[in-house]
Each structure stands twice: as C-alpha cells, then as structure tokens.
C-alpha positions in Angstrom: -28.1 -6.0 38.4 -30.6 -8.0 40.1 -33.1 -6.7 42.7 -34.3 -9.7 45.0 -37.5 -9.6 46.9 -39.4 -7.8 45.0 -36.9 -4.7 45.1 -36.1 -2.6 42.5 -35.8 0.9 41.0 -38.0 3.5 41.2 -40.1 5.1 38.5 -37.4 8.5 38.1 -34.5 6.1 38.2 -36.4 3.7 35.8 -36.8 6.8 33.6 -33.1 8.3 34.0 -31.7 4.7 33.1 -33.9 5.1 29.6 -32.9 8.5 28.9 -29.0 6.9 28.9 -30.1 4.6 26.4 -31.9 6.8 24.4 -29.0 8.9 24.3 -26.6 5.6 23.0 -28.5 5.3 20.6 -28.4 8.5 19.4 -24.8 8.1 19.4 -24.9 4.7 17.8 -26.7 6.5 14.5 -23.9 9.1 14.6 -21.3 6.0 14.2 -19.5 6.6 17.6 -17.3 3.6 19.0 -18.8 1.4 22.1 -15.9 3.2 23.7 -16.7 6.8 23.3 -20.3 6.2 24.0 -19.2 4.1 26.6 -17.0 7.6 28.4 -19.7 10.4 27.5 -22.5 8.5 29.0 -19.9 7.1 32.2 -21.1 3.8 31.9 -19.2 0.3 30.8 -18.4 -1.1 27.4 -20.1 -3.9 28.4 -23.6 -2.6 28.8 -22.6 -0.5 25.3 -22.0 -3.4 23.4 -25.6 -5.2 25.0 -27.4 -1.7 23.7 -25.6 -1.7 20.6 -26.7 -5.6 19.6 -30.4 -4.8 21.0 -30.5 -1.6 18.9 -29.3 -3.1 15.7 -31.7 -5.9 15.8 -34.7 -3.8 17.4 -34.0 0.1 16.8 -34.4 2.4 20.1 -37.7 0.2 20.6 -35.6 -2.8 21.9 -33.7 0.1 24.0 -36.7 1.2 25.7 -37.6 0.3 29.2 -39.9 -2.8 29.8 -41.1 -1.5 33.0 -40.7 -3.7 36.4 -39.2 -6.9 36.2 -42.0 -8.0 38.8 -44.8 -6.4 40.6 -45.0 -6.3 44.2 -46.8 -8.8 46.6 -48.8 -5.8 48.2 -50.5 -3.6 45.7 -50.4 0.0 46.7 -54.6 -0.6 47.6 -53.1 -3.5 50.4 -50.4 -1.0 51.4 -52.7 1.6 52.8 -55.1 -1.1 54.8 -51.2 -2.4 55.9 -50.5 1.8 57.2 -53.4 2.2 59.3 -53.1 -0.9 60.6 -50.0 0.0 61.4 -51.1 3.0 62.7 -53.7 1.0 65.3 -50.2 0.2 67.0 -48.9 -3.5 68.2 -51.1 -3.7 71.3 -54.3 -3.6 69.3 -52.8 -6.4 67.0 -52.4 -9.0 70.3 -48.4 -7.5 70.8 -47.2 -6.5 74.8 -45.4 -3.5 73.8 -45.4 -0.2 71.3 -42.4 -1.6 69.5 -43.1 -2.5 65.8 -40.2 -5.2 64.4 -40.0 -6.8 61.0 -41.4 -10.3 62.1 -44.4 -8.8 64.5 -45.4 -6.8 60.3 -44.2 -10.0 58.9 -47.2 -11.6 61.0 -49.7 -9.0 60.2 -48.9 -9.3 57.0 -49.6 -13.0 57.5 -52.8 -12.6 59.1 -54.3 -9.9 57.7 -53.6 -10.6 53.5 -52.9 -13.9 53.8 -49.1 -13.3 51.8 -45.8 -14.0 52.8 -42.9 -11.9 52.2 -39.1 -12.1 53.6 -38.0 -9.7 56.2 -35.8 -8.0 53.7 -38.5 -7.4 51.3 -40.7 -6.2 54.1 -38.1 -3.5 55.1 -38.0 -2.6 51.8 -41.4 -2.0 50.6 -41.1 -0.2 54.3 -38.6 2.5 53.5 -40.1 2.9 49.9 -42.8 4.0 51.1 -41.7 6.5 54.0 -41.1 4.3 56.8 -37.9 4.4 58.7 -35.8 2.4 61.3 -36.5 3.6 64.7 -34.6 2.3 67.9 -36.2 3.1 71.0 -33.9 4.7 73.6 -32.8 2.6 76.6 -33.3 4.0 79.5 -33.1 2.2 83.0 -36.5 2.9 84.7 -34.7 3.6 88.2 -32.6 6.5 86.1 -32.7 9.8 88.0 -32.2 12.3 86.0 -31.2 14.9 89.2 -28.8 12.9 90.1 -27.3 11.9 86.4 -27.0 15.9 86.3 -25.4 16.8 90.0 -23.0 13.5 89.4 -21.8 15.3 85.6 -21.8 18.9 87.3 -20.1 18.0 90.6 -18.4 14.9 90.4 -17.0 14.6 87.1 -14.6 18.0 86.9 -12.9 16.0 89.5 -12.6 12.8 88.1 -11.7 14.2 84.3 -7.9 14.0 83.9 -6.3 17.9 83.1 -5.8 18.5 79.7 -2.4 19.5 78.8 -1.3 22.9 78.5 0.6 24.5 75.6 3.7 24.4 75.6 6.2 23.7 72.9 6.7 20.3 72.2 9.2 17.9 70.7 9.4 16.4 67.3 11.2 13.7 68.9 9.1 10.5 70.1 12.1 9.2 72.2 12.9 12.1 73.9 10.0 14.6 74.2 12.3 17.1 76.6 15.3 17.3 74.5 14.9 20.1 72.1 
C-alpha cells in the first residue's frame, strides 16, 4: 500500500501492523500453512507468503517495522509556528476575508518555510493533526430572519400539499380502488 505525499500511518497503526507480524511468525515456528496463518490473522496469502520469505531469511528481525517510509516536510517544531500563524487569521497574512483554503496555507507555507507541499498533502498533515474541513454557511446578507419565520409559520401550511389519510389501500398498482 503506498502513501503519497508524505501520508502514511500512524504510530498505533504502525504498531498494530507489527504485532500481526509478530504473531505470523509465531505461527510460522509452530509450522502452520501460509493459509491458516493467513485466516487467523484475516489478512491475505499474499502478504503471508512475503512474511514467511522475510522471516526465513531474517527471523522476526526482518518482520519488524522499519519505521516511516519518509519523514514529513514540516517537522512537528514548523508545525506549531504553522498553528499560530494560523491562528493570527488570513487578514493578518495580506488575505480579504476569514476564510482559510488549502492554497491561501499552501502560500504561507510558501512564504513563511520556504517548502512546497501539494494541496493533498497539506490537508493531510491538516487533519492529522486536529484540523478539520469547515464550510462557512451561506447566508444572503438581505435575509430577514422575521420574515423567513412568519413566511414558514403562515404561509407554508397553505402551500404544503395534505398528506394522505389512512385508509386501506390496494395491493394492486393498476387499480388502487378495486379491492
């Protein structure tokens, strides 16, 4: 499974991935099949068979996890100048508006560090470290909110269609009276 942009898993999963292997190869010294392994731990033969080759030639060693395949553009040290800048808002930063979006943090990203990172690795070094999707509400400035209310109160009882009363019905799509 590949992880582009600088993604990847996290330290548990990292961790819980190991403790699979760990336990294949635990199974391996027993003298299990690739296939039995392969149902207890719920994973494929595939990745049983790539264990079972690494562990002959290594031992649980070669099983054991090598860490991150790459380390991130922004150490967590750049992350925390990146939060409070953040913070500051996108008017202090030169920005019109209050609205953060991934190229405005793409840019002072750019300015600030002097790195550049895809908007998809932005977003996720974003959410991994707390930061969620937010879409402003849009509102028309003119909106009344009086009026909004006295139109649903008075108006729209009259306009709503009736809803059909209970009666009994027809099986029949045809003919819905003949019963």
């Amino acid at each position: 499974m590949r992880y582009p942009q600088g993604g990847g898993l996290t330290a548990e999963r990292q961790a819980f991935r190991e403790r699979i292997r760990m336990d294949a190869a635990a199974m391996f010294a027993a003298g299990q099949g690739n296939a039995l392994v392969a149902k207890q731990l719920r994973v494929s033969v595939r990745s049983v068979q790539r264990w079972r080759c690494a562990w002959q030639e290594g031992g649980e060693s070669a099983l054991r996890s090598q860490g991150p395949a790459s380390r991130p553009k922004l150490g967590e040290p750049l992350v925390a100048v990146l939060e409070a800048e953040l913070a500051k808002g996108p008017v202090a930063h030169g920005w019109s508006d209050q609205t953060w979006t991934l190229s405005r943090i793409k840019t002072l990203i750019g300015r600030r560090f002097h790195k550049t990172m895809t908007l998809s690795a932005i977003a996720q070094m974003l959410h991994r470290h707390g930061f969620s999707h937010q879409v402003p509400a849009r509102c028309a400035t003119e909106r009344d909110e009086g009026a909004v209310t006295g139109w649903v109160k008075d108006t729209w009882p009259q306009v709503e269609t009736p809803r059909r009363r209970s009666m009994p019905g027809s099986s029949s799509r045809t003919r819905p009276a003949s019963r």
